[in-house]
N, C-alpha and C positions, 0 to 999 in steps of 0.2 A: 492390871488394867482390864475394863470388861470393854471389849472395843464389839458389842453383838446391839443393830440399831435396835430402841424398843420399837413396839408396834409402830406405823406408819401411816399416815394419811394424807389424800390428794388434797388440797386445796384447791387446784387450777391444773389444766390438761398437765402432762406431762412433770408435774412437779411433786417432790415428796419429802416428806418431814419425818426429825426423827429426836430421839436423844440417844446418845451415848454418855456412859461414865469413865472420866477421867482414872488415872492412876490411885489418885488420892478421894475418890468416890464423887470426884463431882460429876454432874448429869450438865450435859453441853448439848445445846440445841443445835439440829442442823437441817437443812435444805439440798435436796438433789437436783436436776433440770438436765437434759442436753444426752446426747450420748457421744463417743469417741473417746479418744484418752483420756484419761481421768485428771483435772485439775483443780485444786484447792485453791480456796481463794480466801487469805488474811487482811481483816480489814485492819487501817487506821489506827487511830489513837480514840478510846471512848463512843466505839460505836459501834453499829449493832446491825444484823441483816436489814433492818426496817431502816435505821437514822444513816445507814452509808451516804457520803459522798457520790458512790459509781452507783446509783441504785438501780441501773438500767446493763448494767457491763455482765452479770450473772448471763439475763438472756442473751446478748450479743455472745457471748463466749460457747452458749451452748450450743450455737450452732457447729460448729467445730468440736469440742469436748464435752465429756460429762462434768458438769460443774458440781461442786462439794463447796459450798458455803455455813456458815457458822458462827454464832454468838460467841465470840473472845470471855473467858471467864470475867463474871462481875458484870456483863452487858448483856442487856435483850432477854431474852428466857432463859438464861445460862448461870448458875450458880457457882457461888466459890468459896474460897475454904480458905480460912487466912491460917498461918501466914502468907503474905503471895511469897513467888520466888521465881524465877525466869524460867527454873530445870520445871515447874509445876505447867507452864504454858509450850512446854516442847513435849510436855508428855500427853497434854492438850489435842497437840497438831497430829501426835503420832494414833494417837485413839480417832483422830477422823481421818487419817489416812489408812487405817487399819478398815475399814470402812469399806473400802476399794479393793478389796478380800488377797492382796497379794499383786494385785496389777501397780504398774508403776502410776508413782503421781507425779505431775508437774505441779510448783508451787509458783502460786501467784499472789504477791504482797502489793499493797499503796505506800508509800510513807513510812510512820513507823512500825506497820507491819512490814514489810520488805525488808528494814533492818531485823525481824525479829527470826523471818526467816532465812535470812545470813547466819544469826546466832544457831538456829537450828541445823541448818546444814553442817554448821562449823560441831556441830555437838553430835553428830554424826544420827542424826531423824532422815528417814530413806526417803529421799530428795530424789527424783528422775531426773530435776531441771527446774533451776530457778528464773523465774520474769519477775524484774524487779521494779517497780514503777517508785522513780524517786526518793530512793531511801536516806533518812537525815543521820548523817554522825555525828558523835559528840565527841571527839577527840579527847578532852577532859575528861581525866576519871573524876570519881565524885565516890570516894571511899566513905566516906561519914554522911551519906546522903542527904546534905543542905539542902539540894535541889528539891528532892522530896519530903524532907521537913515540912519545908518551905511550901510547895501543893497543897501537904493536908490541911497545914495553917489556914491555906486558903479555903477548902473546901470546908472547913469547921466553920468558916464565916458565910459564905455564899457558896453555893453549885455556879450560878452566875457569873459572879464575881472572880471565881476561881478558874472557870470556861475561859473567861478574856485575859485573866492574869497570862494561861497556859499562851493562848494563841499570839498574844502580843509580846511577852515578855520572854518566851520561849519559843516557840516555832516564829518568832518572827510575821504574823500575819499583814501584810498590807493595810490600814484603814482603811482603802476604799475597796478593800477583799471583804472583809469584815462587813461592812455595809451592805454586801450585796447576800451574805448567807440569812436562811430564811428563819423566822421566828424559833428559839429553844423553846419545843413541848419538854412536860414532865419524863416523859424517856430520856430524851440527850441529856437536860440536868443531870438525874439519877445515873446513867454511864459518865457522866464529868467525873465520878468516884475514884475512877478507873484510870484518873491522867499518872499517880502516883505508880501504877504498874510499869510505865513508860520512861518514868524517871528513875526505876530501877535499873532496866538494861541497857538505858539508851548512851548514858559514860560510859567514855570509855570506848570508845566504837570509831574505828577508824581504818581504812581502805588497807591499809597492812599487816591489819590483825588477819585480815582474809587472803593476804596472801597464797596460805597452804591450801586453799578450798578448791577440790578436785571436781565442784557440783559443776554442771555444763551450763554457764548464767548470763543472763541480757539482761543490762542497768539501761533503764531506759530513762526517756528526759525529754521535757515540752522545753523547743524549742526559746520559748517564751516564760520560762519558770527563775527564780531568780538564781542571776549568778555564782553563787557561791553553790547551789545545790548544784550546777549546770557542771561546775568542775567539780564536785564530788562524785556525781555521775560518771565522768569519764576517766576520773582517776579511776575509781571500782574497775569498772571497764579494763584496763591497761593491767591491774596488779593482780585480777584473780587469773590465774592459767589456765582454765577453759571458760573464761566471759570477754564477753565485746558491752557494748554501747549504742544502745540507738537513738538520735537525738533527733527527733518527730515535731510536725507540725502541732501547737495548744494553745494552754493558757497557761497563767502561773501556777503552779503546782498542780498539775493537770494535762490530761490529753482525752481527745475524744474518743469516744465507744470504737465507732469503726477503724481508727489506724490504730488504736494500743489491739485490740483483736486481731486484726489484719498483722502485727509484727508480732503477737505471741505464737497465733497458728505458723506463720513463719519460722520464726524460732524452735517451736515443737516439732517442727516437720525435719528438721534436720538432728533431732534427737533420734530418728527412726531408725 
């Protein structure tokens, strides 16, 4: 692994860009901001520094930390190398935490990132402390991946077509959630490629598998997100032996910038 940033440049006060190369020579684009402990931040499922969900939670955080954000292989400026494989994306997170020259990182996942960094932790990538915001499991394994058959089918037909299949058909999206997210530009399409990575490690994932995880972790949960995520949240919570559960004011699958900040610096503050 070459984990040495290339050259670097500001864009906007305090911020800096970079690439590194993965294990297997992939070049991962990354972004720095904020100073204090050093935390990573794994997005989502098919999405990119630019197309995030949290696209404002980088700065919010940096007040408190040094943020390390980053294009997940196959999205945003970040290239990839088929074939994928879950151990290719933990050697991924270890090349931007390599980054952080030896200082501890705290990881901070959304979604099916937060599951990916369960897997990492679980696979022993030097984790300081996991914040886990909503992580989905799939308690079914999916050996002969139908699941993912079944994505590429989709995206061999439509990027579109394949976006709504995943959110509706798969993560369950609310219709009138769907309704309110904002137009697909040609980026989200072109990372919709990327849902098929998720349906690799996302069977198979279940609050017991992490039982033996010695990482120091907060599953966190909007109050207001739906129920079945609300008790997978708090089961995690209960079965890892050093994690709790914080279940915070939001919206469905979501929490706002200031109280998820507000309970990570919390939570990191007592890793000290």
């Amino acid at each position: 692994m070459t984990a040495e940033p290339a050259p670097t440049l500001t864009t906007a006060p305090g911020i800096r860009h970079g690439t590194v190369t993965s294990a297997d020579g992939t070049r991962l684009a990354w972004s720095r901001r904020g100073s204090g402990p050093d935390l990573v931040m794994v997005h989502c499922v098919a999405v990119s520094r630019q197309t995030t969900p949290q696209p404002t939670l980088p700065e919010a955080l940096a007040e408190h930390f040094t943020v390390w954000t980053y294009d997940r292989r196959g999205t945003g400026e970040s290239e990839t190398t088929p074939p994928y494989a879950v151990e290719r994306e933990l050697a991924d997170l270890t090349a931007i935490i390599g980054l952080a020259e030896g200082r501890p990182v705290i990881g901070y996942g959304f979604s099916s990132g937060a599951t990916l960094l369960l897997i990492a932790a679980e696979a022993g990538v030097p984790l300081a402390g996991l914040a886990l915001l909503e992580p989905p499991l799939m308690p079914e394994d999916d050996p002969s991946f139908e699941l993912r058959t079944e994505a590429q089918k989709q995206i061999d037909r439509s990027l579109a077509g394949a976006s709504r299949w995943f959110n509706t058909e798969v993560v369950g999206v609310p219709e009138e959630v769907l309704e309110q997210l904002p137009p697909q530009n040609e980026e989200v399409l072109q990372n919709t490629r990327t849902i098929v990575h998720e349906l690799t490690f996302l069977p198979g994932t279940f609050a017991q598998r992490f039982g033996g995880l010695r990482t120091p972790t907060i599953v966190i949960a909007s109050e207001a997100t739906d129920p079945t995520m609300l008790a997978g949240v708090k089961e995690l919570g209960e079965t890892i032996p050093s994690g709790s559960a914080a279940i915070v004011p939001g919206e469905w699958h979501g929490v706002y910038d200031t109280t998820l900040t507000l309970t990570i610096r919390d939570f990191a503050a007592g890793l000290r």
